[in-house]
PDB file with SEQRES, HELIX, SHEET and CRYST1 records, atoms N, CA, C and O in Angstrom:
SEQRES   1 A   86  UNK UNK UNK UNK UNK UNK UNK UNK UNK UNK UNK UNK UNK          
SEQRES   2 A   86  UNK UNK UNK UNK UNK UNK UNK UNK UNK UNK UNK UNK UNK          
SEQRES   3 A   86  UNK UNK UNK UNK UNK UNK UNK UNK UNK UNK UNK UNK UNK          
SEQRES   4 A   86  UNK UNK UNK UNK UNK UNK UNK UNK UNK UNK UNK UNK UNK          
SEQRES   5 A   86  UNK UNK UNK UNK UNK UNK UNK UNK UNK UNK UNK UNK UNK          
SEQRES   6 A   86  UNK UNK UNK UNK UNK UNK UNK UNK UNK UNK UNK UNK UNK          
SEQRES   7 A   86  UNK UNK UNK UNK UNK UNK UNK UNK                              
HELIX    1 AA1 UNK A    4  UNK A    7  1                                   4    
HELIX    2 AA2 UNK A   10  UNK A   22  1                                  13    
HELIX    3 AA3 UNK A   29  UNK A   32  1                                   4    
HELIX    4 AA4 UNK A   40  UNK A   47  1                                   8    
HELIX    5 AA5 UNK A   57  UNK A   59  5                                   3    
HELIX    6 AA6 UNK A   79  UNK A   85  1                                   7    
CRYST1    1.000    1.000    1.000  90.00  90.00  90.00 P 1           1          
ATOM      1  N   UNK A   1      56.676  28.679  68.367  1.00  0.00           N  
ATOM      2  CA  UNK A   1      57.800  28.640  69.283  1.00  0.00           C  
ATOM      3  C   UNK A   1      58.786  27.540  68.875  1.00  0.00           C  
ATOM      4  O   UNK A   1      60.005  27.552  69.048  1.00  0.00           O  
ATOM      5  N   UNK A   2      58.210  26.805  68.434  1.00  0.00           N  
ATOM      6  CA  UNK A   2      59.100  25.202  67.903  1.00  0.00           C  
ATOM      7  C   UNK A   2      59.936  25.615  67.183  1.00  0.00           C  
ATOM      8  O   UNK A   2      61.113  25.387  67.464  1.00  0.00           O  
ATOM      9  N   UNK A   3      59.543  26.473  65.835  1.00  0.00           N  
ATOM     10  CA  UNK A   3      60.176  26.961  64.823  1.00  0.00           C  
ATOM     11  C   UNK A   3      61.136  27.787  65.219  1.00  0.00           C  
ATOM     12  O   UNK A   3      62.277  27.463  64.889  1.00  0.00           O  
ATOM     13  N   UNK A   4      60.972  28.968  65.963  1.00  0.00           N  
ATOM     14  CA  UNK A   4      62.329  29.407  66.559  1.00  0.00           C  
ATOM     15  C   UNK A   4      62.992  28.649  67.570  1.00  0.00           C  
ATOM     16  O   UNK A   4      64.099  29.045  67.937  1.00  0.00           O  
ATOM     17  N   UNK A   5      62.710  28.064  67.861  1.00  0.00           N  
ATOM     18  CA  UNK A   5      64.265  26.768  68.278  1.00  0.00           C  
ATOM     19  C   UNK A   5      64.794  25.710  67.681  1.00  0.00           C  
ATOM     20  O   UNK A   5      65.738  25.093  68.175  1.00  0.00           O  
ATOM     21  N   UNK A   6      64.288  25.427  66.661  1.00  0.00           N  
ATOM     22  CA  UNK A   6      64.790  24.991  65.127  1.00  0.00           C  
ATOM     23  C   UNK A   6      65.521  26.229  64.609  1.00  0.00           C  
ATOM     24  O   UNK A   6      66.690  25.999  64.917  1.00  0.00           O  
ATOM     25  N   UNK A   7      65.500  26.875  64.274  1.00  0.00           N  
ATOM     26  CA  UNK A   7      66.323  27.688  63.609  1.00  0.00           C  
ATOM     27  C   UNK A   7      67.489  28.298  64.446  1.00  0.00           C  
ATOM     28  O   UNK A   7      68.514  28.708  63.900  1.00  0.00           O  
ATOM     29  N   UNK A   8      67.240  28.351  66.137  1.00  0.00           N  
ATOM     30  CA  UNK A   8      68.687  28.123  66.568  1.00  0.00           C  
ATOM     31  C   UNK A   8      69.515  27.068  67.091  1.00  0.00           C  
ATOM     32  O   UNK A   8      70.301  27.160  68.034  1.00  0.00           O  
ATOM     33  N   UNK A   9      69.280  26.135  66.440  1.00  0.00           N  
ATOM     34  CA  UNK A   9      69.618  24.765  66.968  1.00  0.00           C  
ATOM     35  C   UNK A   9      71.302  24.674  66.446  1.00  0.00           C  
ATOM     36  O   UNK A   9      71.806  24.680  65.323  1.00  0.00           O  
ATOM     37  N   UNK A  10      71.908  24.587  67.889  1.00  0.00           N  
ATOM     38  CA  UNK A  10      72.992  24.479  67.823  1.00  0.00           C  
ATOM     39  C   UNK A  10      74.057  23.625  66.865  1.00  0.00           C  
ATOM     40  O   UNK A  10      75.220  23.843  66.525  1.00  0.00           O  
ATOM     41  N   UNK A  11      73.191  22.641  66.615  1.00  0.00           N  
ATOM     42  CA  UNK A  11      74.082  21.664  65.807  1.00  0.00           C  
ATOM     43  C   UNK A  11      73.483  22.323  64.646  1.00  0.00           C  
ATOM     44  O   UNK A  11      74.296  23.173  64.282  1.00  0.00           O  
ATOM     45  N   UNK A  12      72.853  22.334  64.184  1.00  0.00           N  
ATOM     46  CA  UNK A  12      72.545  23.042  62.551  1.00  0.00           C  
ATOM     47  C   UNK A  12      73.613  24.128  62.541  1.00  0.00           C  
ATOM     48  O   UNK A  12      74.402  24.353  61.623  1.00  0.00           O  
ATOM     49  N   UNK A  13      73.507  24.809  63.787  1.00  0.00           N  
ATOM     50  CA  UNK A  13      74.596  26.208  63.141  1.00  0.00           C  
ATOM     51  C   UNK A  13      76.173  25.473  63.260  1.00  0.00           C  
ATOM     52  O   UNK A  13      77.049  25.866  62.490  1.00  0.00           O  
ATOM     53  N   UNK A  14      76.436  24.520  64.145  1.00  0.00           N  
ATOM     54  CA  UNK A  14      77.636  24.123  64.023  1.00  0.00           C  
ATOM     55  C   UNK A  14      78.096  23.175  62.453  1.00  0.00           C  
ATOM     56  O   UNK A  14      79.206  23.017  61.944  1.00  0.00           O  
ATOM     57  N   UNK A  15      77.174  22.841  62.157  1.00  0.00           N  
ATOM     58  CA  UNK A  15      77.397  22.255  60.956  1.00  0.00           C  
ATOM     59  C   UNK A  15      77.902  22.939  59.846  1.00  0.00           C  
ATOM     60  O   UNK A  15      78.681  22.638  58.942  1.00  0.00           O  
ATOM     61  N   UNK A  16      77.096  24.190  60.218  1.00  0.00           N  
ATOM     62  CA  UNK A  16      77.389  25.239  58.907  1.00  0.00           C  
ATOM     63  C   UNK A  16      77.990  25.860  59.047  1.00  0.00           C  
ATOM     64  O   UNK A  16      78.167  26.826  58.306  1.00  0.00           O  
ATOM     65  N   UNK A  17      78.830  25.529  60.443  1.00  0.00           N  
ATOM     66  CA  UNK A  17      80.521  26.648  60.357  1.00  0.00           C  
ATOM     67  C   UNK A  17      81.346  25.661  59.862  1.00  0.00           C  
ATOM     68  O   UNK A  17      82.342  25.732  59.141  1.00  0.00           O  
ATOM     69  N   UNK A  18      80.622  24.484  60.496  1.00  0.00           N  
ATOM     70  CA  UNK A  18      82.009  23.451  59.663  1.00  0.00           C  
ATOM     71  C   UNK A  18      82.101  23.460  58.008  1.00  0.00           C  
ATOM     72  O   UNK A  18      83.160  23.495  57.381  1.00  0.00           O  
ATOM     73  N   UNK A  19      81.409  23.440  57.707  1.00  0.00           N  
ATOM     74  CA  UNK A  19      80.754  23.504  56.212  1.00  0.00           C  
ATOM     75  C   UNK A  19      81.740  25.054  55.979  1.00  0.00           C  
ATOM     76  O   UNK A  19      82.933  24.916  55.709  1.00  0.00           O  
ATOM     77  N   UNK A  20      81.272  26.180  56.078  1.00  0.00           N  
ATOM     78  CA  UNK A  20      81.702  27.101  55.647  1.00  0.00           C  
ATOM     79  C   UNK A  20      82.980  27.879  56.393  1.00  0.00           C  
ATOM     80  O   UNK A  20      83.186  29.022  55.986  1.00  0.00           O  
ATOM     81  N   UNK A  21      83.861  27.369  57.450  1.00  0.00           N  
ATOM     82  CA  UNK A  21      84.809  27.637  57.314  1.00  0.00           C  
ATOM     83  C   UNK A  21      85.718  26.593  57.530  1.00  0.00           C  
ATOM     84  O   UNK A  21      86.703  26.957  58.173  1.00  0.00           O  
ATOM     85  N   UNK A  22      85.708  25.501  57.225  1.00  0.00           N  
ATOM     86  CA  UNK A  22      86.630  24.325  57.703  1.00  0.00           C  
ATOM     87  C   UNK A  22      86.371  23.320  56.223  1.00  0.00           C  
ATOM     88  O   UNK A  22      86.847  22.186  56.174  1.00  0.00           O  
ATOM     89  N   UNK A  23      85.745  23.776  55.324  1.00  0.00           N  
ATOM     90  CA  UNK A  23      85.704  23.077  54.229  1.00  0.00           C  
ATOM     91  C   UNK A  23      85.507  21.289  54.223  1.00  0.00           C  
ATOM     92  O   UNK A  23      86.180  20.508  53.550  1.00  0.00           O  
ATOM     93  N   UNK A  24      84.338  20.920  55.219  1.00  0.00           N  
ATOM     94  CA  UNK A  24      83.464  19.921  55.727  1.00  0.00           C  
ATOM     95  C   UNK A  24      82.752  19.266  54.367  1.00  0.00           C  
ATOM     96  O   UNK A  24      82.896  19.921  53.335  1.00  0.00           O  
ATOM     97  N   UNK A  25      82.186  18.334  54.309  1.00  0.00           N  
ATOM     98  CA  UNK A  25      81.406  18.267  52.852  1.00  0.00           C  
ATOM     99  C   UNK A  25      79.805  18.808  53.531  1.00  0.00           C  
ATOM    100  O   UNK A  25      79.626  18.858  54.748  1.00  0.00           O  
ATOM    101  N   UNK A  26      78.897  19.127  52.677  1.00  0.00           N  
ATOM    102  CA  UNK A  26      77.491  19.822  53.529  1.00  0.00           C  
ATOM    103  C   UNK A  26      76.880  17.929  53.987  1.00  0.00           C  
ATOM    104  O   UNK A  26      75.693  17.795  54.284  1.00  0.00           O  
ATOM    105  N   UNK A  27      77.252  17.426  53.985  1.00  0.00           N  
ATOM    106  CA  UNK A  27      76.548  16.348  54.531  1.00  0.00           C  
ATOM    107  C   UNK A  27      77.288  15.097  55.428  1.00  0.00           C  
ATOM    108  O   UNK A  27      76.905  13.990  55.807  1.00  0.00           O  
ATOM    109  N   UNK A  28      78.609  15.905  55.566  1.00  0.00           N  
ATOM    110  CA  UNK A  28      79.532  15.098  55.805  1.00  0.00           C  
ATOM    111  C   UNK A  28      79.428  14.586  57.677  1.00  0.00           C  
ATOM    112  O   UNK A  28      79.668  13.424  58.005  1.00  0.00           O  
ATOM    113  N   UNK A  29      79.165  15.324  58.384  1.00  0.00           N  
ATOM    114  CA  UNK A  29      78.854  15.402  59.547  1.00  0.00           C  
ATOM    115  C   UNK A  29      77.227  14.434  60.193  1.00  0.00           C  
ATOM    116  O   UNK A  29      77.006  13.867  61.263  1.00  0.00           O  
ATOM    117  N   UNK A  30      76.629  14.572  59.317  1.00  0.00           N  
ATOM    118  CA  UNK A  30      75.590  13.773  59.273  1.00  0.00           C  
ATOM    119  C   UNK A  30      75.667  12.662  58.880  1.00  0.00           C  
ATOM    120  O   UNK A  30      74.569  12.115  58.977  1.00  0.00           O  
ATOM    121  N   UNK A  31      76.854  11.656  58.237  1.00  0.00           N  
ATOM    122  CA  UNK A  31      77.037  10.877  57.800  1.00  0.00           C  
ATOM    123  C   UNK A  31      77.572  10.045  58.670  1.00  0.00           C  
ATOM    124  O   UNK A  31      77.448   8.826  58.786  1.00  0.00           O  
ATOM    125  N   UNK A  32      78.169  10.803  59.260  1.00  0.00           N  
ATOM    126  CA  UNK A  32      79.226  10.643  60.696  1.00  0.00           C  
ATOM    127  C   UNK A  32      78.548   9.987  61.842  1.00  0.00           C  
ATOM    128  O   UNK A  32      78.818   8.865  62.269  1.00  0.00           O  
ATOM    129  N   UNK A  33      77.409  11.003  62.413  1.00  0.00           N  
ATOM    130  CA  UNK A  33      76.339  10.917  63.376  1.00  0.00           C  
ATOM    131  C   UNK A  33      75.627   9.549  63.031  1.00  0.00           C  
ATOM    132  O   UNK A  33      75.693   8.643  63.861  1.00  0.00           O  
ATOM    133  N   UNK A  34      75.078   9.394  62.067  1.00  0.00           N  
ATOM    134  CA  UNK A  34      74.115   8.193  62.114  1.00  0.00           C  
ATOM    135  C   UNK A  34      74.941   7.002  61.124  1.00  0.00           C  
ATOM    136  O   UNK A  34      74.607   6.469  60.066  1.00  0.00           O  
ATOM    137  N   UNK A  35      76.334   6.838  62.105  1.00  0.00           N  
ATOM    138  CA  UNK A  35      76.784   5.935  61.167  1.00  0.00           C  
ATOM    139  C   UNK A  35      77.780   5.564  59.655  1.00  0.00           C  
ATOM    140  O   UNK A  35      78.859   5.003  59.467  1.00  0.00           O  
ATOM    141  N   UNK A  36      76.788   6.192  58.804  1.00  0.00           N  
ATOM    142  CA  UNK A  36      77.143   5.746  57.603  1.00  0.00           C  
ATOM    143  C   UNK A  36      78.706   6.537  57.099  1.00  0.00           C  
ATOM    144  O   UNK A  36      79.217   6.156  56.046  1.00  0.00           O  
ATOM    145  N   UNK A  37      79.221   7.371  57.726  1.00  0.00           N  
ATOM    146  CA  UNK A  37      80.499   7.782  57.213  1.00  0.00           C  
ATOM    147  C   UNK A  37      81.442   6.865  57.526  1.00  0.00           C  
ATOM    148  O   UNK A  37      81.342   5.840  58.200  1.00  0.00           O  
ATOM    149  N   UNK A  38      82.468   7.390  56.907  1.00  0.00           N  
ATOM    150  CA  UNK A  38      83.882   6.736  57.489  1.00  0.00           C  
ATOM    151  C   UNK A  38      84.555   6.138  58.769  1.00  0.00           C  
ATOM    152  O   UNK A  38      84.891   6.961  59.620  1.00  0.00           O  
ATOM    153  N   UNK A  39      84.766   4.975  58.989  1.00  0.00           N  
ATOM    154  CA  UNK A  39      85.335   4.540  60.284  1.00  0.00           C  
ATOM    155  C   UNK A  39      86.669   5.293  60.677  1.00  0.00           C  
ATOM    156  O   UNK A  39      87.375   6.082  60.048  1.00  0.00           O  
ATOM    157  N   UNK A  40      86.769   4.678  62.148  1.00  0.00           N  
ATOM    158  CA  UNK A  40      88.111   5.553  62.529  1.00  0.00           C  
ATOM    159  C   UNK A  40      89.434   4.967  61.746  1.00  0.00           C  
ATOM    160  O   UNK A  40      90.406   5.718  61.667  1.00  0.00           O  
ATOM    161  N   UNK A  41      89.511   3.585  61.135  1.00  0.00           N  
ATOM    162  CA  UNK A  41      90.413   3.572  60.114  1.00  0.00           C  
ATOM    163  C   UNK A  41      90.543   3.999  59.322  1.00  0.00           C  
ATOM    164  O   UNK A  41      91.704   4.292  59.039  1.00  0.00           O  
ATOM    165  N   UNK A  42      89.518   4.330  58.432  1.00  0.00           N  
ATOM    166  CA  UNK A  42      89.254   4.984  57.120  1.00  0.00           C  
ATOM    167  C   UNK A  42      89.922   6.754  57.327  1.00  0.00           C  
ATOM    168  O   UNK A  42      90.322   7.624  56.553  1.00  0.00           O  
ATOM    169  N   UNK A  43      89.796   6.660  58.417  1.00  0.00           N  
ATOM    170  CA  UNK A  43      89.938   8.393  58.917  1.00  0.00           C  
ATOM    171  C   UNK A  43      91.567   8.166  59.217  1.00  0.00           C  
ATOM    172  O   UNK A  43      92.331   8.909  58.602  1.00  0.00           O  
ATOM    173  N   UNK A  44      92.049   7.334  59.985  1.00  0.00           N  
ATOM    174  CA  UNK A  44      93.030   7.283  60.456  1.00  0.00           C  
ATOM    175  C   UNK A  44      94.079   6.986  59.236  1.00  0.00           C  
ATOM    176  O   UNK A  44      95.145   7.603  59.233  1.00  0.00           O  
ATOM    177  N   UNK A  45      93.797   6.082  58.237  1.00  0.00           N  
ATOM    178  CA  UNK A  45      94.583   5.787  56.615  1.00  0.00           C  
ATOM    179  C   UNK A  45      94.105   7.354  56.393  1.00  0.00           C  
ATOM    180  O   UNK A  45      94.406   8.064  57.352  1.00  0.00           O  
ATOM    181  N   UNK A  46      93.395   8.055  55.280  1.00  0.00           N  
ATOM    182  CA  UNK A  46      93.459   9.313  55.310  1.00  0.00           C  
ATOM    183  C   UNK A  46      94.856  10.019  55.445  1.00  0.00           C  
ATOM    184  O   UNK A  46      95.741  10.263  54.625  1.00  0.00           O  
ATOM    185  N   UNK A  47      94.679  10.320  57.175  1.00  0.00           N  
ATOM    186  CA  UNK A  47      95.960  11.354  58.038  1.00  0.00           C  
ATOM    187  C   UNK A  47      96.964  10.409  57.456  1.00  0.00           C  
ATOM    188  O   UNK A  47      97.815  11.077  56.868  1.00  0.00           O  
ATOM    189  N   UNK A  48      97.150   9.443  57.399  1.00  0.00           N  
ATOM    190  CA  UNK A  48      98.454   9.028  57.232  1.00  0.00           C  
ATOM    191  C   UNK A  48      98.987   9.262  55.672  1.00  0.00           C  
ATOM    192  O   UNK A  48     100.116   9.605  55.323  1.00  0.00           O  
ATOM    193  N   UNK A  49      98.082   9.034  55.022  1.00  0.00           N  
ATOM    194  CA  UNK A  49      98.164   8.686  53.288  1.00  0.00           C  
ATOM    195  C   UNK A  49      98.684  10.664  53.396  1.00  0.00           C  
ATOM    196  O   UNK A  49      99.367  10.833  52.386  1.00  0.00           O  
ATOM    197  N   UNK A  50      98.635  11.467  53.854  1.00  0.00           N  
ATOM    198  CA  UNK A  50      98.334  13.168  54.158  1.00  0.00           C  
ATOM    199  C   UNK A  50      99.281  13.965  53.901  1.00  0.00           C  
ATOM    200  O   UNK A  50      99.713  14.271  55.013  1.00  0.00           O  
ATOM    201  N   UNK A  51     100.144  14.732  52.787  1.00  0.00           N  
ATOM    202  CA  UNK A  51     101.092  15.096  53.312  1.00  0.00           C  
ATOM    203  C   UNK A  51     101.462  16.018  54.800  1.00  0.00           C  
ATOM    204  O   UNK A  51     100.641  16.642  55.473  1.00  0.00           O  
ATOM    205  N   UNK A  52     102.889  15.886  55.050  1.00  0.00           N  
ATOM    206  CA  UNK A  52     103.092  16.647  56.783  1.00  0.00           C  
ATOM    207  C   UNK A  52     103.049  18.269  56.241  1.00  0.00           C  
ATOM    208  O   UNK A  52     103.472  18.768  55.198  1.00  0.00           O  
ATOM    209  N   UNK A  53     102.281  18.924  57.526  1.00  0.00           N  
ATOM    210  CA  UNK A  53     102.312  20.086  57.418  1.00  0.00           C  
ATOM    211  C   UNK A  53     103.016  20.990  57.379  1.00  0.00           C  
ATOM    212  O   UNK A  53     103.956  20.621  58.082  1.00  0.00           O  
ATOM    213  N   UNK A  54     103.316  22.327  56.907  1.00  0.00           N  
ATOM    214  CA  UNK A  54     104.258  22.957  56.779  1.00  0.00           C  
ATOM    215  C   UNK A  54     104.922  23.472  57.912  1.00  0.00           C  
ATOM    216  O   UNK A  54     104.354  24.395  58.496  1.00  0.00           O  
ATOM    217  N   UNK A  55     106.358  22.943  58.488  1.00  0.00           N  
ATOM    218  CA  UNK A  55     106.615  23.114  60.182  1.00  0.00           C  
ATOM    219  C   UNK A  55     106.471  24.124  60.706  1.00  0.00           C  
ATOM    220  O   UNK A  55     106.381  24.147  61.933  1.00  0.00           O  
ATOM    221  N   UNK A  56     106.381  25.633  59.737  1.00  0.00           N  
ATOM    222  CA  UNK A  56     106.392  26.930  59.800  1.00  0.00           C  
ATOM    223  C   UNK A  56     105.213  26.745  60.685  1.00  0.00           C  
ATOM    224  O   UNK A  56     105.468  26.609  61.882  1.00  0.00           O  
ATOM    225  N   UNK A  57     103.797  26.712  60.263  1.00  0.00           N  
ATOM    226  CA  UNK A  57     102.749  27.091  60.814  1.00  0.00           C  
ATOM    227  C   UNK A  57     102.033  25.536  61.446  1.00  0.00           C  
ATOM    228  O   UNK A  57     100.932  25.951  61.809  1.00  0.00           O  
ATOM    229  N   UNK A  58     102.038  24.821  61.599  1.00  0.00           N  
ATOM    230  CA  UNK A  58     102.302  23.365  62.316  1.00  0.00           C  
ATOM    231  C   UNK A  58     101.342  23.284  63.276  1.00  0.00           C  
ATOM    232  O   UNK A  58     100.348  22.577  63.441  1.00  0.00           O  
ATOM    233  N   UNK A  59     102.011  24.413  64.035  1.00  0.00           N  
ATOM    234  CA  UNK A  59     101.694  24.610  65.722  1.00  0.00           C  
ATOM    235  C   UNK A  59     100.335  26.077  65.633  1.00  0.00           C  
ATOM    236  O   UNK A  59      99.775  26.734  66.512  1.00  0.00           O  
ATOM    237  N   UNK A  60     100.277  26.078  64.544  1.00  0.00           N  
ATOM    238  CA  UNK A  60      99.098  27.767  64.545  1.00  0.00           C  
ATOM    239  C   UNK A  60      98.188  27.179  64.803  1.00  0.00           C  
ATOM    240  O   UNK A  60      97.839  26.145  64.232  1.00  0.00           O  
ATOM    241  N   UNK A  61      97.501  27.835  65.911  1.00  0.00           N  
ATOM    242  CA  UNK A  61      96.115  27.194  66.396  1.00  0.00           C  
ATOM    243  C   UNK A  61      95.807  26.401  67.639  1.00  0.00           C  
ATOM    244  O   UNK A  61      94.845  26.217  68.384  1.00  0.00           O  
ATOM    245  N   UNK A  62      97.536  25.868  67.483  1.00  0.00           N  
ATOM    246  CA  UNK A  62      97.159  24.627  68.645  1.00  0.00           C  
ATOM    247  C   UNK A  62      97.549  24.918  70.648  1.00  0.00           C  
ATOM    248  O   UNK A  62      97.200  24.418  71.717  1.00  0.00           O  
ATOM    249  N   UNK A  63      98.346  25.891  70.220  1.00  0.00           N  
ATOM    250  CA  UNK A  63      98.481  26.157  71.959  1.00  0.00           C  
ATOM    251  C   UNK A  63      98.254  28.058  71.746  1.00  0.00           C  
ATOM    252  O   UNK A  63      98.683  28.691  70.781  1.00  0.00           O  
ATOM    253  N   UNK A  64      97.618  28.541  72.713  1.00  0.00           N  
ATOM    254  CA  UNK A  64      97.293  29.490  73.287  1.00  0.00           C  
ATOM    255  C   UNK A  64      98.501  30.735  72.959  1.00  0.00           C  
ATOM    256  O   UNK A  64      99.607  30.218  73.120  1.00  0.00           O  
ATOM    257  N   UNK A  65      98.600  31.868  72.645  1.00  0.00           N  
ATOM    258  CA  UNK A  65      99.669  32.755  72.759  1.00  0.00           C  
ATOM    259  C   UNK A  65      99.570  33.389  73.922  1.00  0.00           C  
ATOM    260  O   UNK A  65      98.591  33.609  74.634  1.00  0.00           O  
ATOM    261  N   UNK A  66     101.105  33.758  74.078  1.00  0.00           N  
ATOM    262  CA  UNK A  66     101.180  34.335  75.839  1.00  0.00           C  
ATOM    263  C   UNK A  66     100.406  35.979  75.865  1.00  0.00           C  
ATOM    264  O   UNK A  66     100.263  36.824  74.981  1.00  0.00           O  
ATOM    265  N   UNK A  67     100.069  35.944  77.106  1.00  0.00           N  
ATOM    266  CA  UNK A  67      98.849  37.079  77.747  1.00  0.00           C  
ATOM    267  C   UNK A  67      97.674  36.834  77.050  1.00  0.00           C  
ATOM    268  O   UNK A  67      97.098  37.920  76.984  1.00  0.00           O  
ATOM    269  N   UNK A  68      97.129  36.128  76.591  1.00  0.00           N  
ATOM    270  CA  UNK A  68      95.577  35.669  75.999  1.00  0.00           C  
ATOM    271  C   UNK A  68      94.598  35.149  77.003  1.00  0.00           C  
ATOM    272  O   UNK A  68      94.815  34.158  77.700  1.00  0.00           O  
ATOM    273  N   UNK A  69      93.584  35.821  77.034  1.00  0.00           N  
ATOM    274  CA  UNK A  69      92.629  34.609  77.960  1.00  0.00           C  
ATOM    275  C   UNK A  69      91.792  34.055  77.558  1.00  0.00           C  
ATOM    276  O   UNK A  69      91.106  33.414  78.354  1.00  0.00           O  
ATOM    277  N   UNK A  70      91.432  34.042  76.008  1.00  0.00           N  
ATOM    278  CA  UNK A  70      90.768  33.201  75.408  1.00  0.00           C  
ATOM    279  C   UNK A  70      89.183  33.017  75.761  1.00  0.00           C  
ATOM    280  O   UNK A  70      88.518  34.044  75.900  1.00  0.00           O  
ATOM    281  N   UNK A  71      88.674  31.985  75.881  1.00  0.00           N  
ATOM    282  CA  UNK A  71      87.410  32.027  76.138  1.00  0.00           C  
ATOM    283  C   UNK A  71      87.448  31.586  77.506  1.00  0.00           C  
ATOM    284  O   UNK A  71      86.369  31.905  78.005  1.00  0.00           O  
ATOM    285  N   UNK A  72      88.240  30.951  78.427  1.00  0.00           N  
ATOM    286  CA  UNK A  72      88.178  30.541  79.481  1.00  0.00           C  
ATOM    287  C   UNK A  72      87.552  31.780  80.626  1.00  0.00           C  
ATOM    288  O   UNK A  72      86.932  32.812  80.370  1.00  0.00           O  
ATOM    289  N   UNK A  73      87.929  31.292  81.769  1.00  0.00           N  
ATOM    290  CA  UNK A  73      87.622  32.493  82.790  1.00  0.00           C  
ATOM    291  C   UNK A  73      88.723  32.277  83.629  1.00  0.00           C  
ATOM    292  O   UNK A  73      88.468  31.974  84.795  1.00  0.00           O  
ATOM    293  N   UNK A  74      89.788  32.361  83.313  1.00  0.00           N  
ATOM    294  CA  UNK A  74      91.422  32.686  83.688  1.00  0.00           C  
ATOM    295  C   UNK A  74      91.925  32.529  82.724  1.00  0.00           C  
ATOM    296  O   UNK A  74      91.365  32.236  81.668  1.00  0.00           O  
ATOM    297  N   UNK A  75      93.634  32.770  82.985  1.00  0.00           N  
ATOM    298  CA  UNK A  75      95.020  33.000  82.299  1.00  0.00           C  
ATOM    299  C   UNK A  75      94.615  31.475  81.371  1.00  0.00           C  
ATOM    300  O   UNK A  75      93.865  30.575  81.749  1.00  0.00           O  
ATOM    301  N   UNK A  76      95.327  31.553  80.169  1.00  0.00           N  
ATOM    302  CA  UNK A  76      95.406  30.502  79.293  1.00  0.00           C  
ATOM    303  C   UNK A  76      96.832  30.374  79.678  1.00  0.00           C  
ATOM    304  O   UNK A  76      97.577  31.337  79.500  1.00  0.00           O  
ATOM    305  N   UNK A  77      97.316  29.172  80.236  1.00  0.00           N  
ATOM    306  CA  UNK A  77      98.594  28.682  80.574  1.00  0.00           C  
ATOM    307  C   UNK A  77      99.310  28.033  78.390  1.00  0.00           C  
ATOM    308  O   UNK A  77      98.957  27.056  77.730  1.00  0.00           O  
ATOM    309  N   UNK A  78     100.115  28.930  78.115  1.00  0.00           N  
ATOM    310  CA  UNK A  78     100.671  28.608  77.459  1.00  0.00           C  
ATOM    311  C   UNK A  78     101.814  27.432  77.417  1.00  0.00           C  
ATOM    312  O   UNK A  78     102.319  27.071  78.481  1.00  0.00           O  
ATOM    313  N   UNK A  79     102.191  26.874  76.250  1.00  0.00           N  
ATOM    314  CA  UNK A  79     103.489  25.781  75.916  1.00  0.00           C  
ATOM    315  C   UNK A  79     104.755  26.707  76.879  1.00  0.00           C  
ATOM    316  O   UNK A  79     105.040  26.172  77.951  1.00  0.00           O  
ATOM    317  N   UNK A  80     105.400  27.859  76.592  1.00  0.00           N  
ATOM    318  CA  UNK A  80     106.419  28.571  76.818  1.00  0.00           C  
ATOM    319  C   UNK A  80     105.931  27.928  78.841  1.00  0.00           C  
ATOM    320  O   UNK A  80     106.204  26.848  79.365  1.00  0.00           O  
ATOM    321  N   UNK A  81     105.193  29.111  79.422  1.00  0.00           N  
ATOM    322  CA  UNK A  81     104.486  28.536  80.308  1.00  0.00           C  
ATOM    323  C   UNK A  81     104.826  27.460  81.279  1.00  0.00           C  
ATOM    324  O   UNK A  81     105.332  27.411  82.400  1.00  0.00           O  
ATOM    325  N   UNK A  82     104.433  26.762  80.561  1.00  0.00           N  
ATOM    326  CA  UNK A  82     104.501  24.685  81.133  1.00  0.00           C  
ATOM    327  C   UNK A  82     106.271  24.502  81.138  1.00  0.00           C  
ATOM    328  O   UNK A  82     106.802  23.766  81.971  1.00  0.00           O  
ATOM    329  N   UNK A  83     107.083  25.265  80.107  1.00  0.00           N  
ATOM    330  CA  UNK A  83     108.333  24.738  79.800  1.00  0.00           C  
ATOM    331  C   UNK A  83     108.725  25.909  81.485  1.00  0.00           C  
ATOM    332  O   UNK A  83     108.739  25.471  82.635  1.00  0.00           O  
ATOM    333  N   UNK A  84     108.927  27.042  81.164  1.00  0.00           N  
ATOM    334  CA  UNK A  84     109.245  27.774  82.213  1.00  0.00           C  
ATOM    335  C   UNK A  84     109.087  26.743  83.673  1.00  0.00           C  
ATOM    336  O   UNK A  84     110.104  26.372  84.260  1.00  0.00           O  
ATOM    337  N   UNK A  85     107.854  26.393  84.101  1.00  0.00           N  
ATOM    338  CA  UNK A  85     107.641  25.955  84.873  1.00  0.00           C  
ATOM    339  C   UNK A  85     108.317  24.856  85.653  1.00  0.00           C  
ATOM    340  O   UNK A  85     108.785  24.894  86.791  1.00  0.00           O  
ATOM    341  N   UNK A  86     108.245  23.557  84.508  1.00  0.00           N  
ATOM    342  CA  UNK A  86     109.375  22.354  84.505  1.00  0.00           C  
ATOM    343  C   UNK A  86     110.591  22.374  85.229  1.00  0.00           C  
ATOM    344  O   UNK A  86     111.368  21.422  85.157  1.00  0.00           O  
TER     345      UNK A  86                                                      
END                                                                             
């Protein structure tokens, strides 16, 4: 029984989406957790050292498109949305 809840152990599988679709290093997350990775400066020089993203797609990903409900359990209040509202 142990063994099948090791093998669905959430953080193992989250690791290996990071790993395989977010191009993570395979140990990079674990490095993180107990420490030994990069501080939040080291992370924060990084983004900065970074070139800026392309303004075209910038925003892909980051706010909700209108009529979506996403994973929630109501309306995903979109950017457009919030501005309408104002």
């Amino acid at each position: 029984m142990l063994a099948e809840w090791q093998r669905r152990d959430p953080i193992e599988g989250y690791a290996a989406r990071l790993v395989a679709e977010f191009g993570f290093a395979a140990d990079g997350w674990r490095r993180s957790a107990n420490g030994s990775g990069p501080t939040s400066t080291e992370c924060a020089e990084q983004a900065l050292a970074s070139p800026l993203p392309d303004p075209a797609i910038a925003t892909a990903g980051v706010f909700a498109e209108s009529g979506g409900t996403g994973r929630r359990r109501g309306p995903v209040v979109t950017l457009e949305d919030r501005r309408e509202a104002a």
